[in-house]
VOKOL-691930 format. One record per residue (C-alpha): z, x, y; residue in one letter. Coordinates in steps of 0.05 Angstrom, whole numbers, plus 5000, padded with zeros to 4 digits. Each point is the difference from the previous one (the first is absolute). Example, Ala and Ser with C-alpha at 12.3 -4.5 7.8 and 13.67 -1.06 7.14 Angstrom:
BEGIN
515652464910a498750275069s
! end
This chain:
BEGIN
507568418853x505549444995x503049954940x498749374967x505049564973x501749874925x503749404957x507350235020x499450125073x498950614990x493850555018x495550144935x502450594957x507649745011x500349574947x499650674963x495349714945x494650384986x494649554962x493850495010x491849884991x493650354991x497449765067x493650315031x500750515054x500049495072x494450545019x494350014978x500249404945x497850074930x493649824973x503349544950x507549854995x504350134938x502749394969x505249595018x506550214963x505749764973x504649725048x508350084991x500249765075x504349465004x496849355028x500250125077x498249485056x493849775012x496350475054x503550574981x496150515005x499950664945x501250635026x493950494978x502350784994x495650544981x502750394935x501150745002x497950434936x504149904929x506950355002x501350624968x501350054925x506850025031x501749455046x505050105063x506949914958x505449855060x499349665059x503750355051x506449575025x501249835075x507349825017x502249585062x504049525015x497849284998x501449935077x495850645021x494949885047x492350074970x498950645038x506650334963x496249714939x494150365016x502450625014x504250034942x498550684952x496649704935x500650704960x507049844972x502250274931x496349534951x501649784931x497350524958x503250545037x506049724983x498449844918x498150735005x507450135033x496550335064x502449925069x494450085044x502050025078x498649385051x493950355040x496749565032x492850074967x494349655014x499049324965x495750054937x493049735002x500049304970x496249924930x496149334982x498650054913x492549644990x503849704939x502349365034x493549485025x502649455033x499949715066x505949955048x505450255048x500550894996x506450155040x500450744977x494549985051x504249795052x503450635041x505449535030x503849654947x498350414935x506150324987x504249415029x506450034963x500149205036x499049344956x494849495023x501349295017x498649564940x492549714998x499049325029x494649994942x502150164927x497349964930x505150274948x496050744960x503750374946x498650724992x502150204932x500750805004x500650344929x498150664974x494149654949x495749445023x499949494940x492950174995x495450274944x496150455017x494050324957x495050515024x492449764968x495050544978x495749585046x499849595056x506650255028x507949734979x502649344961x505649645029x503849384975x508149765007x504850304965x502949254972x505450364962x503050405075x506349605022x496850175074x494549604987x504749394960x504349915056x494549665037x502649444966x506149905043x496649995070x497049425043x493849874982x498650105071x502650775008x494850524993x500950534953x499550715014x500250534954x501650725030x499050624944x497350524965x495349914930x502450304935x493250404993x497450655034x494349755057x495050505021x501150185078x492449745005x502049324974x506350005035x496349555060x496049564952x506349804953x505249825065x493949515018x499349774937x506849794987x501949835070x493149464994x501649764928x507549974990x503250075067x502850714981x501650665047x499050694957x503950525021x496950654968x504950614992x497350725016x500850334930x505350495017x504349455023x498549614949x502250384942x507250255032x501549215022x498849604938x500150504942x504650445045x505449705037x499449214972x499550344929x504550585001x505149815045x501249205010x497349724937x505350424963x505849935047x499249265011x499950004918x506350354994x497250774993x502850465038x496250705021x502950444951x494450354952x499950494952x494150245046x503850225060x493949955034x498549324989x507449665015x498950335074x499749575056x492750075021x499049985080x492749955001x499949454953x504149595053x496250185054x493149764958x505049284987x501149975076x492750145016x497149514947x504349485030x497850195067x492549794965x502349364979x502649765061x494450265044x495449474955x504949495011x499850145079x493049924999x500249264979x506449705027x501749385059x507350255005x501349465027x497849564942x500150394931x505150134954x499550644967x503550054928x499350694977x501150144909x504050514971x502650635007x493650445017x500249765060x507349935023x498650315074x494649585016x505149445038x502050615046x492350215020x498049235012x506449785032x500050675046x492949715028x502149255005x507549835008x499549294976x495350114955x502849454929x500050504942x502149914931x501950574952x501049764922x501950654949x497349824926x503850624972x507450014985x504650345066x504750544978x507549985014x502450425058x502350564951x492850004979x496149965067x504650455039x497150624962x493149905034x499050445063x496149455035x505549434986x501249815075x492550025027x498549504943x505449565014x498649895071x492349994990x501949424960x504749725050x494449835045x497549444951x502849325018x500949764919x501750474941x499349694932x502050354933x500349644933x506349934981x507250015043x501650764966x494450305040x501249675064x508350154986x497350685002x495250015058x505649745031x505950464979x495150625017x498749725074x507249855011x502050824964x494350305043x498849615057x506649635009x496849335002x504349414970x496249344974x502449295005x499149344967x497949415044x498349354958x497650334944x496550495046x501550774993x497950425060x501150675037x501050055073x496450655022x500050025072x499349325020x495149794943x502149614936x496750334941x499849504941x500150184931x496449524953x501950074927x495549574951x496250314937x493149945002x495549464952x494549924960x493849635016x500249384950x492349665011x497450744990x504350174937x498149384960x493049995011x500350634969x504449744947x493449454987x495850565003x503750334951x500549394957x492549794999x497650624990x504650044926x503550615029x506849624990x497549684932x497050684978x508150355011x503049414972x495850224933x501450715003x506949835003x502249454959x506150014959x503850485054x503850065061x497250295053x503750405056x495450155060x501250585046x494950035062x502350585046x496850485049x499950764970x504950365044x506750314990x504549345027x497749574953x502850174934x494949934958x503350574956x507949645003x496349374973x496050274936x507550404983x502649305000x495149714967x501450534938x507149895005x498949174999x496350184937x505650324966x505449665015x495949304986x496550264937x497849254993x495150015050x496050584976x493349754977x500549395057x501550325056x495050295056x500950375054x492450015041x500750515064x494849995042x500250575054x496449875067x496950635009x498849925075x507450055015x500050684969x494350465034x500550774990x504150514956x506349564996x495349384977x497950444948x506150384975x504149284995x493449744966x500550484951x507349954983x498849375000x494550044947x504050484956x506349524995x495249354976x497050494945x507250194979x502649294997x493949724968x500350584943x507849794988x498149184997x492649864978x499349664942x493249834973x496149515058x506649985036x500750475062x506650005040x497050245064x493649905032x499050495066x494149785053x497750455053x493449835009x497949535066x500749304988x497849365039x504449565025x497749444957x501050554938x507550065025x501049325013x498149794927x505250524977x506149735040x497049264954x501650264949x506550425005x506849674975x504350415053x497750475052x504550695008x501650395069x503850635000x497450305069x505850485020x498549805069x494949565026x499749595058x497149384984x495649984928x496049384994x498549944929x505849634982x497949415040x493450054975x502349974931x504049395029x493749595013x495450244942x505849764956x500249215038x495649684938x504850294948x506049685047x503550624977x500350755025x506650584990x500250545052x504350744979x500350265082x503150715024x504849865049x497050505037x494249535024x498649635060x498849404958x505450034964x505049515050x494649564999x499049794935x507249844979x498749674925x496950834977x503850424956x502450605040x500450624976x501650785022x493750414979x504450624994x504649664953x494250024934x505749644962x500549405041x493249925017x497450054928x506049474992x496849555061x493950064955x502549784946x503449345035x493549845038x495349834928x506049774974x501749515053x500449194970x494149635022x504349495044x502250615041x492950285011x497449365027x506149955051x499550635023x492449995013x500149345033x506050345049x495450555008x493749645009x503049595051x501150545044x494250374983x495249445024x502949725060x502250755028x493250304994x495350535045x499049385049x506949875007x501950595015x494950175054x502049425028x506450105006x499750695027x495049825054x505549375024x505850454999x495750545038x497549465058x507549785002x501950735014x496150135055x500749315027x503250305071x494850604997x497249735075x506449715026x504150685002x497850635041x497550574957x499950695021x498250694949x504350635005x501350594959x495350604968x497150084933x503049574942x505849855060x495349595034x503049264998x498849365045x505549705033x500749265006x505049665054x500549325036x495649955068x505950075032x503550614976x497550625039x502250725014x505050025048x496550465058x503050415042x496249725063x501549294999x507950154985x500650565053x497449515048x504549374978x506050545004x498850265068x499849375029x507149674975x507050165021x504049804938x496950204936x502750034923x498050484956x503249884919x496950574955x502350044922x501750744981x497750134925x492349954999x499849835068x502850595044x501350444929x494350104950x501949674938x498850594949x503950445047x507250374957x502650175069x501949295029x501850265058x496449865065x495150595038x502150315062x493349725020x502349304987x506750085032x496850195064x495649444999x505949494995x504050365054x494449925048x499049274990x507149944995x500250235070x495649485039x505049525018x494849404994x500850184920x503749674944x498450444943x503749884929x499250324937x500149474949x501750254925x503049934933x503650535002x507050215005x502550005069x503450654990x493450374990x496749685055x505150165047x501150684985x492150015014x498249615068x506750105024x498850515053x493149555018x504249625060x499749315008x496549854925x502349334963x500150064926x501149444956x502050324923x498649674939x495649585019x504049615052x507349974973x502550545050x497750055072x501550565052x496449825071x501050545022x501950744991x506750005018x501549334972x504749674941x495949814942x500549284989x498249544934x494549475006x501149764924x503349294992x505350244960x504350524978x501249854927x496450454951x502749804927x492950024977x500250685007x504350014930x493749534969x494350365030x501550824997x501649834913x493249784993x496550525040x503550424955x497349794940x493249985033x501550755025x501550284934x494349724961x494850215056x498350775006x499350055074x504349505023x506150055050x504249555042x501550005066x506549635027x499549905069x506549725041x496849294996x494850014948x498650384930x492650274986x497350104936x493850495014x495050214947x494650385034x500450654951x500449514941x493450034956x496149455038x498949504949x506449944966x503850045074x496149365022x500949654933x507850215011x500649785068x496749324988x504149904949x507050305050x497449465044x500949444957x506150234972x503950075061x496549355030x504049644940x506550324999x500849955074x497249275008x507349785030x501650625044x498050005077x494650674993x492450054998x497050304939x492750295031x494850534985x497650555044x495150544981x502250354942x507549695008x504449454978x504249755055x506549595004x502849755070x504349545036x496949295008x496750055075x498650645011x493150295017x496650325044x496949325039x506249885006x501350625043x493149925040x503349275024x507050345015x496650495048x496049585038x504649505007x505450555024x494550245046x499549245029x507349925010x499650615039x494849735046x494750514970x496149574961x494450384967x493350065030x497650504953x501150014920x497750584949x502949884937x497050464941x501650124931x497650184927x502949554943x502449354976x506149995041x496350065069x496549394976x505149565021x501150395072x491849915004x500549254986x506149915044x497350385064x493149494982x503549375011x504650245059x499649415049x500450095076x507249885002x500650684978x494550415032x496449895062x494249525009x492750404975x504850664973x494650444957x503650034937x497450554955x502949964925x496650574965x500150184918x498650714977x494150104962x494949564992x502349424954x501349274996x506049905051x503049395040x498350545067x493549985043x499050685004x501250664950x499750695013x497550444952x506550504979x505250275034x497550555038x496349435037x505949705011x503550565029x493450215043x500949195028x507150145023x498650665023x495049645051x504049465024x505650475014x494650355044x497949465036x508349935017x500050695022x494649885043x502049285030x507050345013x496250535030x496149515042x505649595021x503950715024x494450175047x500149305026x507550175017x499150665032x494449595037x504849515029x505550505015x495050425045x497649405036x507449855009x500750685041x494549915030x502249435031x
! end
């Protein structure tokens, strides 16, 4: 049967979202149909019709985890497609660090969960296109969805004695707050699991339920994943290490890198983005995925859809590289994040450090456009968003009337009149301090014996933050130090230190922050901590509010009028203490109005908004560019280039080159002809050959076009016959083998040596790593074994330097990868490309045939020169192939993937000149024997 058509030109099932419903079996019908469900369709046109699918039996208690991966190339012909194996080495075999080998097994039977009722397009049905690495056309017919992906729905859920579960919104979840910032026209979606235990029987009932009522996707965990991935690896491994803990325990046991907790993180994840499969128009959703339980998630979704728009925003704090490096699984994390299009962190410190990890471990540099900062990772320009998150003002001070009609605020203002209250209101875990504060709270006491008898301290401990035996033992210390203080200070009615640990309300919490002359925060690390701007806004009818902040918060930048303090320091906080009740009044009211301003216009909404404009602008050119996935495992990454930049293939250049007479062949050495990493610099027998061969076909102009010295590079192609070589980028020139060198460079004055090789000095000695290079016309400054970070940082600032001292001289000051470079005025390697051909012209060989192919910044300029050649210089309709190595952002039309691809397209066009001399020989011998015939 034909397949029918669907929104994007394409056959249902390739839009690859799978929307799925409870429809009746097409034979024989039902009795009664179910009821209609919830639909997370978007709108389609009018006609349309639904496609109706029969639903196998529930999963297993454990789903499917990896998809297998199919690799091809996006030019392969369907059949290839088909035919590829789809039993590669998945994900979890290689979070478990096992290597399976590339059979080619049958593909695994496809699994529909009964979870998800609602009507529309099922593409995993679809044999054809469902592991299509290919993006789809954007949708002629769009209606903007959000699928917000987070471990925790913000929904309470309650399981009844009778009649079945309770549900309601969690008001208090960010998730469900940042609503606030969308259209009012975008559909919500929430994608996650519940924060209770649901019966496997009710598993069915409660996805319904919440899909019907609150536009929310469960995902239910298995139990023996669910444990290792959220009180395993989340727990045990990344909360700590994102907070600053490294893996060393008492417990040897315990400090262990665990595999099998990974492997439950990677499956989990796997969970998640299966549910978020099930509901998506990639063509039309954004997907922004929360926090750092699910940090592989943007690899899974963006491995099934290519130009799928996903978010990724981290609420926790991001370790430096010194910290992060120690974790086994560093890289696969990185990348998996890499596939997101937007990565948002708090504050600038966490995103310096995302940064200085990816550019450590991956080798990726960021830059700054207009206030932009992005990554280039193959092709694609990963943003990174840094803006703290807000609070949600409507919803905090209707609880602040609550809290004032029903007397709660009143009722504290009574207990406590005639003192000072200092409020605490902190999660019970080991990051927050709890225990620094309550020492400096003793010490304030001492050293400002004046304030005992007026001064408060109320903690209240958010017991929900601090689940298990930690919770407990910190609880208990915690405990122990309040009885000790308040034994040393009570006095009659007067108690220094109030500790509460039981649940409160919101309202309940609110009316404490009323009351509270200065609010205290001495997290050790943290990565946002809201309470400080909710103290902000309970404090607006007073006009006045002091804040004592750790530095060690996210909020901390933010709120610039607080008194920051160390938490480790006890002297200097109980001395921040001290000068935030003792502040004038004058002082308290400016500051709170600074704070309050910021507080209330940069709220939940805001930010939300903000996030969702900067992650549209991102993937603004998601349809225009041509999007292809490659790689295994965590490797897997999509590469984005322009329409018109291709892989060079052998077939169409074989053919162009048999048919001309004069060709020109420029190919750089280092990176090019030479692997980069390579100590020996010298060239492969293999590679010698090669250039010998082409160097033979007299129809061949073949030049090897480098920076470096011309001594090495004639002691190398020397014996390769008739090989040009233009050294040092240009400035000396040999045509041939048995040729003068001769110098291309304008002049012959090089006084700015004596400026130049001083400062690279300088720069030398104070960079471990460092060396320079002095060529004949040109001195190099390279810093590729320098530490990364501090050899950019020094280079930038080389560059600048050297621009300013040699402003007057006649050189160019330029950078190359991992080098400083400074050269004659005029010289560069377009420069040669236009010398050649125009030598070749003069000559009456003007080129019918140009390959010109290279690997860094400096082949740039041959790439753009050989571009613009007009037919003055080559002959009319001359194929002209410029061609970058590696697949990157380039000036050239084509790339080739390294150098042994390279070397394997050389070694086939000097074949095809062995065979066309070969050809025209028997030709020959053809003529001479009719000759004697005759």
């Amino acid at each position: 049967m034909a397949k029918r058509r669907s929104r994007g030109g394409q056959p249902d099932g390739a839009t690859g979202g799978g929307r799925l419903s409870y429809a009746p079996t097409l034979s024989p019908p039902p009795v009664s149909p179910p009821p209609p469900p919830a639909d997370l369709s978007p709108k389609k046109r009018s006609g349309q019709r639904k496609k109706i699918i029969t639903l196998p039996p529930p999963p297993p208690s454990i789903p499917p985890l990896f998809s297998d991966l199919a690799f091809f190339s996006p030019n392969s012909p369907p059949s290839s497609i088909k035919m590829m194996s789809r039993s590669y080495t998945n994900l979890l075999d290689l979070a478990a660090g096992n290597f399976p080998s590339m059979g080619g097994g049958a593909r695994p039977g496809k699994r529909l969960p009964r979870v998800m009722t609602v009507p529309g397009v099922v593409s995993e049905l679809d044999e054809d296109q469902a592991y299509s690495l290919a993006s789809e056309p954007p949708s002629s017919v769009s209606q903007d969805r959000i699928i917000i992906v987070a471990n925790l729905l913000p929904i309470k859920a309650k399981r009844r004695e009778i009649n079945g579960w309770s549900f309601s919104w969690d008001e208090e979840s960010v998730l469900f707050q940042l609503k606030d910032g969308f259209p009012e026209e975008m559909e919500v979606i929430y994608v996650g699991s519940l924060n209770v235990d649901v019966d496997p029987v009710d598993q069915e009932e409660v996805s319904q339920t919440l899909l019907d009522r609150f536009r929310c996707v469960a995902a239910f965990l298995p139990d023996q994943i669910s444990a290792k991935f959220y009180g395993g690896f989340c727990k045990q491994h990344l909360w700590s290490l994102f907070h600053y803990m490294l893996p060393f325990n008492g417990n040897h046991t315990t400090g262990r890198f665990d595999r099998s907790l990974w492997e439950a993180y990677v499956a989990a994840n796997k969970i998640f983005s299966q549910k978020v499969i099930e509901v998506i128009n990639p063509e039309d959703d954004y997907v922004w995925v929360h926090d750092y339980h699910l940090m592989v998630v943007p690899s899974f979704l963006r491995r099934r859809f290519n130009r799928l728009r996903i978010g990724f925003f981290l609420h926790s704090p991001f370790p430096s590289s010194e910290i992060y490096r120690s974790l086994p699984v560093r890289e696969e994390i990185l990348k998996a994040l890499l596939n997101a299009d937007l990565i948002g962190f708090h504050t600038f410190d966490y995103a310096r450090h995302f940064l200085s990890c990816c550019s450590r471990m991956l080798g990726l540099e960021y830059e700054s456009k207009r206030g932009y900062i992005g990554l280039e990772y193959f092709g694609r320009t990963v943003g990174i968003k840094i803006l703290p998150v807000g609070i949600h003002m409507k919803l905090l001070e209707s609880a602040l009337m609550a809290a004032e009609k029903e007397n709660r605020v009143a009722n504290l203002r009574r207990r406590f009149e005639g003192k000072t209250v200092l409020l605490g209101m902190d999660d019970l875990d080991t990051f927050k301090g709890i225990d620094l504060k309550l020492q400096a709270f003793e010490l304030m006491l001492k050293l400002h014996p004046a304030w005992q008898g007026k001064a408060v301290l109320i903690q209240i401990a958010n017991r929900s933050g601090g689940r298990g035996k930690d919770g407990e033992e910190i609880g208990g210390l915690i405990r122990k130090t309040c009885d000790q203080i308040n034994e040393k200070f009570s006095s009659g009615s007067y108690q220094p230190l109030i500790y509460i640990d039981t649940p409160l309300s919101y309202s309940e919490r609110i009316a404490f922050y009323a009351i509270a002359e200065a609010v205290v925060v001495t997290a050790v690390r943290d990565g946002m901590n809201l309470a400080p701007y909710e103290y902000v806004v309970c404090r607006q009818a007073e006009k006045k509010s002091v804040l004592a902040v750790s530095e060690f918060v996210g909020c901390s930048p933010s709120l610039s009028g607080a008194v920051r303090l160390n938490p480790w320091n006890i002297e200097s906080t109980a001395e921040a203490m001290h000068e935030a009740i003792s502040m004038d009044e004058s002082e308290k009211e400016l500051r709170h109005e600074k704070h309050y301003r910021y507080v209330s216009t940069h709220d939940v909404g805001y930010w939300s908004r903000s996030f969702l404009q900067d992650l549209e602008r991102s993937c603004k050119d998601h349809f225009r560019r041509r999007c292809w996935g490659i790689g295994l495992g965590f490797g897997f990454r999509v590469i984005a280039m322009d329409p018109s930049f291709r892989k060079l293939h052998l077939d169409a250049i074989a053919s162009a080159y048999g048919r001309t007479k004069n060709r020109a062949i420029l190919l750089d050495y280092d990176g090019t002809l030479m692997p980069q990493g390579s100590m020996n610099k010298a060239p492969a027998e293999e590679v010698l050959e090669i250039i010998r061969s082409l160097a033979m076909d007299q129809r061949n102009v073949i030049f090897i076009v480098s920076g470096r010295r011309r001594d090495n590079l004639g002691r190398w192609f020397g014996g390769c016959g008739k090989i040009g070589i233009a050294a040092e980028h240009g400035y000396f020139i040999r045509w041939g083998g048995e040729e003068e060198w001769e110098k291309c460079g304008q002049g012959e004055e090089f006084g700015w040596v004596q400026i130049a090789e001083p400062v690279m000095k300088q720069y030398t000695e104070a960079t471990d790593g460092s060396s320079i290079e002095v060529k004949e016309s040109a001195l190099v400054w390279h810093y590729q074994d320098a530490e990364p970070g501090f050899g950019s940082s020094q280079a930038k600032e080389l560059l600048d330097h050297l621009e300013s001292v040699l402003a007057n001289e006649p050189v160019a000051v330029k950078s190359g990868q991992f080098i400083i470079e400074v050269k004659p005025l005029g010289v560069s390697k377009g420069m040669v490309a236009r010398k050649i051909l125009t030598r070749m012209r003069e000559k009456g060989r003007r080129a019918g045939f140009v390959l010109c192919i290279g690997d860094d910044r400096s082949d740039e300029d041959m790439f753009e020169g050989i571009s613009a050649m007009t037919n003055d210089l080559v002959s009319p309709g001359a194929p002209v192939f410029a061609c970058t190595v590696g697949q990157k952002p380039s000036k050239a039309r084509y790339y080739l993937d390294d150098t042994a691809d390279v070397v394997a397209t050389l070694r086939a066009l000097a074949e095809a000149s062995d065979l066309i001399s070969e050809s025209e020989e028997e030709e020959e011998e053809e003529d001479d024997d009719d000759d004697y015939d005759v």
